[in-house]
BAFI-3210 file (N, C-alpha, C; in Angstrom, 3 decimals, decimal comma, padded with zeros to 6 digits):
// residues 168
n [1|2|3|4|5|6|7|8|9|10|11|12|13|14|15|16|17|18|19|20|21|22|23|24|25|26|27|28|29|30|31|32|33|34|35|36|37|38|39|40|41|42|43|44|45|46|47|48|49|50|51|52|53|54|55|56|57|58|59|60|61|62|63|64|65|66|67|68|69|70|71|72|73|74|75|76|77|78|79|80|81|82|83|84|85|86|87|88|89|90|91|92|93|94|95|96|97|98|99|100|101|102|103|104|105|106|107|108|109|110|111|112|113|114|115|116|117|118|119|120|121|122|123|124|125|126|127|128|129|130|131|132|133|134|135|136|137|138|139|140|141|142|143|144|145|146|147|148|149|150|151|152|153|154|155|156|157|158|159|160|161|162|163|164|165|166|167|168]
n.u [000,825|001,919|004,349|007,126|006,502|007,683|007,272|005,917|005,849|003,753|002,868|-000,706|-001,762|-003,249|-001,732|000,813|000,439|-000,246|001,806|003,638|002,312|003,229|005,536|005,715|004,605|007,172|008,932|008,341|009,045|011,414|013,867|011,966|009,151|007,360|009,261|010,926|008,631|007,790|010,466|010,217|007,865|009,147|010,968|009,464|007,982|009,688|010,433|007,922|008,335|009,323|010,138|009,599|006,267|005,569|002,555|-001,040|-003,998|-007,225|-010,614|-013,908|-015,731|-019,093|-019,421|-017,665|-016,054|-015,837|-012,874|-011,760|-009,952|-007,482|-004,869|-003,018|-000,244|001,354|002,683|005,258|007,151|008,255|008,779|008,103|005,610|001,766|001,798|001,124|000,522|-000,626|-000,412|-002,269|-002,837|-003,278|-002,403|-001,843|-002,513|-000,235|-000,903|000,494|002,045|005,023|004,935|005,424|003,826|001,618|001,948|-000,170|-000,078|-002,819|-003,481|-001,555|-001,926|-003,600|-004,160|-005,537|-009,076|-010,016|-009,491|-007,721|-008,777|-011,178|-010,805|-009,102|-011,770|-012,645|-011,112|-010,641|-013,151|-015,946|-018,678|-020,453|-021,280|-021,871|-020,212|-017,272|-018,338|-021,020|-021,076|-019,680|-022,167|-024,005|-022,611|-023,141|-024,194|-027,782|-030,820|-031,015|-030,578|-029,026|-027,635|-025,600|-024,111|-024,699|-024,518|-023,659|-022,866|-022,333|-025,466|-024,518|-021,586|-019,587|-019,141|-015,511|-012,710|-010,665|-009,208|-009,658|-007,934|-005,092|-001,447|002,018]
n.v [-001,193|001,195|000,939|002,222|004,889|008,148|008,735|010,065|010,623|011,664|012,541|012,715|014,702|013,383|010,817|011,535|011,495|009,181|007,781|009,096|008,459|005,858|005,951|007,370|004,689|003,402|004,753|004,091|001,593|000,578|-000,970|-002,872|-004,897|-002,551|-000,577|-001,927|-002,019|000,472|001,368|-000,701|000,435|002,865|002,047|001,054|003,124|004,662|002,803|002,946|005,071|006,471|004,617|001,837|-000,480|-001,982|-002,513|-003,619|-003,758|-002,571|-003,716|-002,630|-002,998|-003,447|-002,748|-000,925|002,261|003,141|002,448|001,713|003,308|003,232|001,993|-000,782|-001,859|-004,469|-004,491|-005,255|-006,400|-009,030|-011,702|-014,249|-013,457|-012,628|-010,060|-006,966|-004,482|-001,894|000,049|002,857|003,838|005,703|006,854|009,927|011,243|013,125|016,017|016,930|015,266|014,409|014,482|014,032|011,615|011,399|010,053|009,627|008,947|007,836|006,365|004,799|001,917|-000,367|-003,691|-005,265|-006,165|-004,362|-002,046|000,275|000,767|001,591|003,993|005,295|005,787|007,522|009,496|010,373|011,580|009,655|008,172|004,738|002,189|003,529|003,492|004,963|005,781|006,375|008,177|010,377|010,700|011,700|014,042|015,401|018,861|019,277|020,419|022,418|021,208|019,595|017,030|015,929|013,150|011,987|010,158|009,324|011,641|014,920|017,414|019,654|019,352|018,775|016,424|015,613|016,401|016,192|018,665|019,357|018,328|018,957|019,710|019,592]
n.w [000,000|000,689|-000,600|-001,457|-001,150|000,202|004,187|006,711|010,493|012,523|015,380|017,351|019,807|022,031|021,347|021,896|024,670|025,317|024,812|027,023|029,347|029,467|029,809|032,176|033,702|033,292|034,082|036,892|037,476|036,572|034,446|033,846|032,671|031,566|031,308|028,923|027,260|026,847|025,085|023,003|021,865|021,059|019,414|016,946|016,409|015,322|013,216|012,160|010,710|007,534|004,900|005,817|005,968|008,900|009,424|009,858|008,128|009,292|010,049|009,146|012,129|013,491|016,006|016,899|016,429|012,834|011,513|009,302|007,393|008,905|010,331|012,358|014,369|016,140|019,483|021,123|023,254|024,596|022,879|023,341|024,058|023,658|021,636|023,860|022,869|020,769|018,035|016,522|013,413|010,541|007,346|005,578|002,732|000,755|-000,920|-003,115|-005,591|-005,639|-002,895|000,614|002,837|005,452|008,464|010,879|014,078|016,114|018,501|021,574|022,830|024,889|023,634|025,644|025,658|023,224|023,883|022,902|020,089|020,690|022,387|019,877|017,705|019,145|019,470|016,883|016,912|016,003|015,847|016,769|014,655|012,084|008,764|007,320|004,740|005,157|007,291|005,528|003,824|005,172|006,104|003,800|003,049|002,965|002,212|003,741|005,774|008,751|009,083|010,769|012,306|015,741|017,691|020,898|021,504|022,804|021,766|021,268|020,479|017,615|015,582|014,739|012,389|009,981|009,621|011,995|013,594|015,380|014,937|016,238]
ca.u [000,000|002,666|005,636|008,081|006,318|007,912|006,314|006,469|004,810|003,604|002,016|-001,476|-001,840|-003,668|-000,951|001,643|-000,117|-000,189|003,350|003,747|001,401|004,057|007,075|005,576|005,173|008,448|009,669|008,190|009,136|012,462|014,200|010,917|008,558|007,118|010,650|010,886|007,338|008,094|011,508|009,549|006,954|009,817|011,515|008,206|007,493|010,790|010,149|006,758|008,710|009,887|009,273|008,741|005,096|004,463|001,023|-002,244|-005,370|-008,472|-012,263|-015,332|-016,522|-019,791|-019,458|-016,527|-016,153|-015,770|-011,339|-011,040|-009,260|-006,598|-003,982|-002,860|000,707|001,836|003,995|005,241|008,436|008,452|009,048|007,361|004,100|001,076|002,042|000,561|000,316|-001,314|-000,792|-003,353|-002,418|-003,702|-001,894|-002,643|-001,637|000,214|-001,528|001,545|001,975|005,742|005,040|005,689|002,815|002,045|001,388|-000,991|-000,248|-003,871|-003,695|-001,126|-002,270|-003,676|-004,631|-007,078|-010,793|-009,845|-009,341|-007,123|-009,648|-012,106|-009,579|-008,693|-012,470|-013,045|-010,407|-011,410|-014,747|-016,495|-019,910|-020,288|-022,471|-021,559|-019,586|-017,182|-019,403|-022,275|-020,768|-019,467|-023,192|-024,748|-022,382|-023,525|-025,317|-028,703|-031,969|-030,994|-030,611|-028,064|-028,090|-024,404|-024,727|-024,537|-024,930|-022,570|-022,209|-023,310|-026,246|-023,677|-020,519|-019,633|-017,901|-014,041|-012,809|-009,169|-008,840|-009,703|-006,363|-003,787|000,011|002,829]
ca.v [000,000|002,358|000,775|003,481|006,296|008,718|008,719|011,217|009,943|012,458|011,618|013,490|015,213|012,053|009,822|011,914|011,322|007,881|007,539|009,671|007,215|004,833|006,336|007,152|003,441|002,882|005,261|003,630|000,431|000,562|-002,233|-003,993|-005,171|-001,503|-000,086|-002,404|-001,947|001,826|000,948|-001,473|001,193|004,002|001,738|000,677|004,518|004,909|001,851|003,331|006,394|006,361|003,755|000,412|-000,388|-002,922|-002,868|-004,122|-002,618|-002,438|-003,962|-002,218|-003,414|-002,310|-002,801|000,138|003,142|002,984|002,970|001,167|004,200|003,003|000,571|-001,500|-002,330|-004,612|-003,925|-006,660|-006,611|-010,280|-012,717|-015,803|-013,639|-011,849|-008,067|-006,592|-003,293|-001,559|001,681|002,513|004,854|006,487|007,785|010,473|011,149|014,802|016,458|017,196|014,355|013,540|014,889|013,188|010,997|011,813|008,887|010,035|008,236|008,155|005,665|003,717|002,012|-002,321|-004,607|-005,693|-005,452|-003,697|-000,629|000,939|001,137|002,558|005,068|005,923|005,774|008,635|010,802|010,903|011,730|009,018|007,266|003,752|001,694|003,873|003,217|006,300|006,142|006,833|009,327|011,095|010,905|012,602|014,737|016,421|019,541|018,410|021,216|023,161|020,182|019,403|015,544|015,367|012,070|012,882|009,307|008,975|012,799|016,375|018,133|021,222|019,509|018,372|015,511|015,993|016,331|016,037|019,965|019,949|017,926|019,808|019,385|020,238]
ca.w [000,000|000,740|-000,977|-002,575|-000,691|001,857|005,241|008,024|011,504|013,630|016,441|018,073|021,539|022,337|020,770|022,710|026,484|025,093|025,492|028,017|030,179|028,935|030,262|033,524|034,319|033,107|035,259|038,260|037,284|035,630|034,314|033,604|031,555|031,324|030,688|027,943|026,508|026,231|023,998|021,742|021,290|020,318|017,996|016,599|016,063|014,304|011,687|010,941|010,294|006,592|003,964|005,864|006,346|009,433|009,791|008,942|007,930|009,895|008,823|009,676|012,565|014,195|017,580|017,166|015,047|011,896|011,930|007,891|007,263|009,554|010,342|013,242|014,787|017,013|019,850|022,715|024,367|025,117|021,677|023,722|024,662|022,389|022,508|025,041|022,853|019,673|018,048|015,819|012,578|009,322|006,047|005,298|001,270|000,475|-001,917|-004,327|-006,518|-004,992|-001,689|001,527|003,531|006,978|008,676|011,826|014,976|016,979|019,454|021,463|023,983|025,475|023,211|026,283|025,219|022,136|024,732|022,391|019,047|021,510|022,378|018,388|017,650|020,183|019,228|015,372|017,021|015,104|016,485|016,833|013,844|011,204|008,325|006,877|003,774|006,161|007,914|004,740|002,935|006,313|006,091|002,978|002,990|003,019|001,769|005,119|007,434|009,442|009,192|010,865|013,097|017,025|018,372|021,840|021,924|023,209|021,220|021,211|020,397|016,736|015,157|014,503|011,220|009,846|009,735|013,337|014,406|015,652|015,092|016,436]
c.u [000,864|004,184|006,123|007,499|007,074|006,640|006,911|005,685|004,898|002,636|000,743|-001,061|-002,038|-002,464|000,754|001,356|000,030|001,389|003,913|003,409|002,659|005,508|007,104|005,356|006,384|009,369|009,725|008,531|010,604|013,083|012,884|010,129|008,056|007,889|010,822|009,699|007,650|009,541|011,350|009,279|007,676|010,391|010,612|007,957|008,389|010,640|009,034|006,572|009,521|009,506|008,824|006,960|004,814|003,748|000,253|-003,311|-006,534|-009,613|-012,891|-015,588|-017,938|-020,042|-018,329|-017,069|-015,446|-014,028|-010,968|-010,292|-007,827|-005,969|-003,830|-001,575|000,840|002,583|003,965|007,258|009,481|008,335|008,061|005,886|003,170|001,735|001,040|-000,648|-000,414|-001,206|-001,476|-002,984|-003,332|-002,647|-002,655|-001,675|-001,005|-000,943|-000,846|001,407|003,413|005,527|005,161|004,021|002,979|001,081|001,061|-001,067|-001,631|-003,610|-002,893|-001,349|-003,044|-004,615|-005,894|-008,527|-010,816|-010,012|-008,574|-007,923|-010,788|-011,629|-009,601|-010,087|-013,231|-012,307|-010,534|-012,597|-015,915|-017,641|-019,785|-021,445|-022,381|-020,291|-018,906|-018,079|-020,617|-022,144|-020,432|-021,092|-024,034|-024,096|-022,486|-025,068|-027,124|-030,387|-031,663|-031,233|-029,946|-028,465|-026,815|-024,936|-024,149|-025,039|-023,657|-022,512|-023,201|-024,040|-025,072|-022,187|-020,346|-019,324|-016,395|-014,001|-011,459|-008,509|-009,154|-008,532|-005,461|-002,337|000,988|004,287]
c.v [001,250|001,897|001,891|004,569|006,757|008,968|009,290|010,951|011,463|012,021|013,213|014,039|013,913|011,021|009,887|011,301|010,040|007,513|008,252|008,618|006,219|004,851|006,900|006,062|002,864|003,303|004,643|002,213|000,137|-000,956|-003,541|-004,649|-003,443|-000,458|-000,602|-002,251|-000,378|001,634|000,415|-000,179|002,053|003,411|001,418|001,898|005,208|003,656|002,112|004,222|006,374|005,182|002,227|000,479|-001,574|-002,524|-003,122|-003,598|-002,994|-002,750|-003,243|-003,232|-002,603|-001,904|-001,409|001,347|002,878|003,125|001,981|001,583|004,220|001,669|-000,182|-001,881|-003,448|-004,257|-005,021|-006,121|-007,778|-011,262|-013,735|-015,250|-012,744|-010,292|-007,607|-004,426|-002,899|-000,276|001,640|003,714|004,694|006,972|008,539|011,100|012,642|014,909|016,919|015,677|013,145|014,125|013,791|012,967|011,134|010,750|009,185|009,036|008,781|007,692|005,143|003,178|000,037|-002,858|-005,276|-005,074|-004,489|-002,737|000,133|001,406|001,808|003,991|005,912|006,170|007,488|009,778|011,254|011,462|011,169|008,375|006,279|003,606|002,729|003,787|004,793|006,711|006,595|007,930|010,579|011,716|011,851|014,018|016,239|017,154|019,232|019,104|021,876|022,614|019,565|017,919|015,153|014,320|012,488|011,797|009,072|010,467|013,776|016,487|019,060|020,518|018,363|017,276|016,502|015,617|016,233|017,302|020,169|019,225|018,773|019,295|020,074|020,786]
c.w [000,000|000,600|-001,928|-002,061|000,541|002,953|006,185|009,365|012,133|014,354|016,623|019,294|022,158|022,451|022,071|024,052|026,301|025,571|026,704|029,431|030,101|029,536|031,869|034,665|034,202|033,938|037,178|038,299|036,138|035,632|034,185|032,902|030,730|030,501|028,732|026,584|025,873|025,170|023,003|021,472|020,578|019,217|017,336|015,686|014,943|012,928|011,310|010,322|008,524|005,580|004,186|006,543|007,415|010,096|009,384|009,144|008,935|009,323|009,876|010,751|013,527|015,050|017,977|016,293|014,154|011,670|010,366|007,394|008,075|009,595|011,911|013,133|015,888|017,893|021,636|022,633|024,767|023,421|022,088|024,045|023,172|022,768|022,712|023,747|021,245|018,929|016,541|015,007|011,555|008,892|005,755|003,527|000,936|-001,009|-003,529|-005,026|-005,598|-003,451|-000,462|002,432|004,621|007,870|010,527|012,952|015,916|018,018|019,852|022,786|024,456|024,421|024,025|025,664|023,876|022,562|023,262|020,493|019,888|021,442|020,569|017,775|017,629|020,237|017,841|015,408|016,121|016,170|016,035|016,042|012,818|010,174|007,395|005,620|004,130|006,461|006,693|004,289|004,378|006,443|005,053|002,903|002,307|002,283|003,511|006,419|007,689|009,838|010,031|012,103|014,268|018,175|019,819|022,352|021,971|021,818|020,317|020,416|018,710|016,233|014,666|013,195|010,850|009,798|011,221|014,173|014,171|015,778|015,950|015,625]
res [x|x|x|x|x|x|x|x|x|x|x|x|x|x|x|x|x|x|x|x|x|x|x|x|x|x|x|x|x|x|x|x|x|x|x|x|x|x|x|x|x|x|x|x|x|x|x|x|x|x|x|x|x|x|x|x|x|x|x|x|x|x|x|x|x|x|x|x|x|x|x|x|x|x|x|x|x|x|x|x|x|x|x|x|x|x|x|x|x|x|x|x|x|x|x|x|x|x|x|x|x|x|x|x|x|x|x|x|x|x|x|x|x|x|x|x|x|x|x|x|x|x|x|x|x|x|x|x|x|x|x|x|x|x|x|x|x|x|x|x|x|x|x|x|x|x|x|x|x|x|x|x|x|x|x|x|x|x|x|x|x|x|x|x|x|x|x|x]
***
């Protein structure tokens, strides 16, 4: 999918605290599994930096939000166990022709309970049981009616949009 393209990772706010979280158990727990988990995760972050691609894509499911638009990493520590960990990304394509791909870290965070697609779900501000083709077709202006979907969330407060993420 993204053989021969440049790729630039930047991580979210979200994505950031994510590791952050990550390095404050490591801190309390040095030399440990934690320690170690945060070291996977950075070299992890660095090979999804530039032109290798491991990860695998995401299906619709409906029990989540809609995340097809995204990928999936592993990340373990331990060779003999499942990894423990997940970070959950998007390409996003430059708009130049050769321009560089900016490959959108959302989520990194436990494989338990599929905590961590919850997580990435909720920071795209996506509702659960919709598919992005759904969400796109609601999203178009409508005869003066605001069809945008508003299932999980405030009255007042909108869905997120890819112009509403902030970089650093």
């Amino acid at each position: 999918m993204t053989n021969g393209l440049r790729i630039k990772v930047h991580l979210t706010p979200g994505a950031r605290g994510d590791i952050e979280q990550l390095n404050q158990r490591a801190l309390k727990h040095p030399h440990g599994k934690d320690e170690a988990l945060l070291e996977a995760t950075i070299v992890m972050l660095h090979r999804l930096n530039g032109r290798r691609h491991p990860t695998k894509p995401l299906d619709y499911n409906p029990h989540f939000a809609d995340l097809s638009d995204c990928d999936t990493t592993y990340v373990g520590a331990d060779a003999y166990e499942k990894p423990p960990l997940r970070i959950v990304s998007r390409d996003i394509r430059p708009e130049q022709p050769h321009g560089i791909t900016r490959r959108e870290i959302v989520a990194i965070g436990a494989r338990r309970d599929s905590e961590v697609y919850r997580i990435a779900g909720q920071r795209l501000g996506r509702p659960f049981g919709f598919t992005l083709d759904q969400l796109a077709a609601q999203r178009q202006p409508t005869a003066g009616q605001d069809r945008t979907p508003r299932a999980g969330r405030g009255v007042d407060q909108p869905l997120s949009t890819e112009s509403d993420l902030a970089f650093d």
